[in-house]
C-alpha positions in Angstrom: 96.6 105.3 103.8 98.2 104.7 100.3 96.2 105.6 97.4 94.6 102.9 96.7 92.7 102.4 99.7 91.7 106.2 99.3 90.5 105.3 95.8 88.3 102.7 97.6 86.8 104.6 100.3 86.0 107.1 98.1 84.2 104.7 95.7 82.5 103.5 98.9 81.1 106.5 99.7 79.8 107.8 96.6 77.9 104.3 95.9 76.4 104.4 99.6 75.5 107.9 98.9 74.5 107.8 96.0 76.5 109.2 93.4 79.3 112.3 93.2 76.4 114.1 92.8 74.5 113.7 96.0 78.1 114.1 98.2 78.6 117.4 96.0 75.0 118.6 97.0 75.4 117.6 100.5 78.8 119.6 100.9 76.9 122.8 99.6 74.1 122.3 101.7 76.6 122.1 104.8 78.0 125.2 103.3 75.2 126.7 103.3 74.3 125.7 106.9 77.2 126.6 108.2 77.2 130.3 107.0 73.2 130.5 108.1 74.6 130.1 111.7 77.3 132.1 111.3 74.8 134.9 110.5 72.4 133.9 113.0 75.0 134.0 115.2 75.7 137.8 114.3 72.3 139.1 113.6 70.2 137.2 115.6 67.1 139.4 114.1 68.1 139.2 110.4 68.3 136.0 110.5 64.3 135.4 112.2 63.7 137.1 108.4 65.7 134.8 106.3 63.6 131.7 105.0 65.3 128.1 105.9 67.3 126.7 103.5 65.4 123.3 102.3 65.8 120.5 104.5 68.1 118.2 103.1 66.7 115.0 101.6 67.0 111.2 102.8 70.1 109.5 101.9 68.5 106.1 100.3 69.6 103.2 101.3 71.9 101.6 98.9 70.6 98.6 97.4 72.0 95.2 98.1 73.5 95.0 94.4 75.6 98.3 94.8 76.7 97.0 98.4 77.5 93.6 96.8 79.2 95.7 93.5 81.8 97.7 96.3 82.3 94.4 98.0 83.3 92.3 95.1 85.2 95.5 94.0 87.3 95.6 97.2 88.3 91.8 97.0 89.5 91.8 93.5 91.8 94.4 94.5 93.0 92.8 97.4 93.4 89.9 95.5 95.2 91.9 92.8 97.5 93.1 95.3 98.0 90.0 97.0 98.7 88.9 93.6 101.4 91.4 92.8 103.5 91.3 96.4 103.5 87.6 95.7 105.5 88.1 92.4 107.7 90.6 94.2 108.5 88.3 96.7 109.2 85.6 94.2 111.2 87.7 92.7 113.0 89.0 95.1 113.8 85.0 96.3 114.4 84.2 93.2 117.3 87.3 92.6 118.8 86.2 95.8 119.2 82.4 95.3 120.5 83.2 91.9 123.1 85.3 93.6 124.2 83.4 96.5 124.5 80.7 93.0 127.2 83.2 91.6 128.8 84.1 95.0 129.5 80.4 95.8 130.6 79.8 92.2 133.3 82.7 92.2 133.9 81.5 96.2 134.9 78.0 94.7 136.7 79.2 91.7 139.2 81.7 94.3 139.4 78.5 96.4 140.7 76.7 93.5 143.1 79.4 92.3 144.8 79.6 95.9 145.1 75.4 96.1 146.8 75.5 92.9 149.4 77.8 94.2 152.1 76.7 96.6 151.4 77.3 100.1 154.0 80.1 100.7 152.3 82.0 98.1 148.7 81.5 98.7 149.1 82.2 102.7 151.5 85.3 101.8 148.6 86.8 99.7 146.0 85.6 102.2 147.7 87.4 104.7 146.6 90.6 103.1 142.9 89.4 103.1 140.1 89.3 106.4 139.9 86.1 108.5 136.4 85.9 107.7 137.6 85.7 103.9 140.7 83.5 104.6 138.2 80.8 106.6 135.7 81.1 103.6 138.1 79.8 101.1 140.1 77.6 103.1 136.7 75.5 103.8 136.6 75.3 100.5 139.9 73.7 100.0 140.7 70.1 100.8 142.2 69.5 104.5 145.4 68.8 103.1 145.8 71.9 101.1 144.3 74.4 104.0 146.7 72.6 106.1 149.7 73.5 103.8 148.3 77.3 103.7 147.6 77.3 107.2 151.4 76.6 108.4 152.6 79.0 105.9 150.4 81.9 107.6 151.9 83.8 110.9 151.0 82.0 113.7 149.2 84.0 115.7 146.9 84.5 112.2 146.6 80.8 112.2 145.2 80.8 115.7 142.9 83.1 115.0 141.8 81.9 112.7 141.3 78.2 114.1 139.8 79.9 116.7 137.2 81.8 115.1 136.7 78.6 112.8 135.7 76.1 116.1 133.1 79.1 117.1 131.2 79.2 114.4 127.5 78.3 114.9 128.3 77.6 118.4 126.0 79.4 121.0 128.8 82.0 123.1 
């Protein structure tokens, strides 16, 4: 349980019991109990001359406006909490659209770069990069200028890349 809910427990109990006080008293008087059986346990005859420890009184009944108190209590923090893991998922949306926004925008802008170079440039750099990346920018290029950059590339690269280009978002 996170604290929270712990926190609201606990304010359950005391309001159905009463108070801090009453739960306090109640402990001691368990205490108490327990320790008077212990001893009767041991001294069976000592314990005949011990007086009883007061019975321990009636818990009242809580009334209906401290139930409905707790219960409107509970809700706004669940509400409140709702609340805030709302935000944080909005937020955390919000971050990512933003950044798939700049990782298309520097996609585009590296797909522009390698178009305005000559095709026996831009493959002989691509040749250093994945095929996942090469595919990325050349679908952002026009047919004509992947086309260009594509012959320039080693063929077997080319292939593979073609290849891994007609499975995409196909079911294998």
């Amino acid at each position: 349980m996170n604290r929270l809910a712990l926190a609201f427990v606990f304010a359950f109990a005391v309001a159905m019991s009463g108070g801090t006080a009453t739960i306090i008293a109640r402990a001691k008087e368990t205490q108490r109990a327990a320790l008077a059986k212990k001893k009767k346990a041991v001294k069976p005859v000592a314990a005949a001359a011990q007086p009883k420890p007061p019975p321990v009184p009636a818990k009242p009944e809580p009334t209906a406006e401290q139930k409905q108190a707790v219960t409107d209590s509970i809700a706004r923090v669940a509400t409140n909490a709702k609340a805030e893991k709302m935000a944080h998922v909005r937020a955390d949306s919000e971050a990512k659209a933003s950044g798939m926004k700049v990782v298309d925008e520097r996609r585009r802008r590296l797909a522009k770069m390698f178009a305005s170079m000559s095709a026996k440039d831009a493959a002989h750099v691509l040749t250093q990069m994945s095929d996942k990346d090469i595919e990325v920018i050349l679908a952002m290029m026009s047919e004509k200028q992947a086309a260009a950059i594509m012959s320039a590339l080693p063929t077997e690269r080319a292939a593979a890349i073609s290849k891994a280009t007609m499975h995409v978002g196909s079911v294998k």
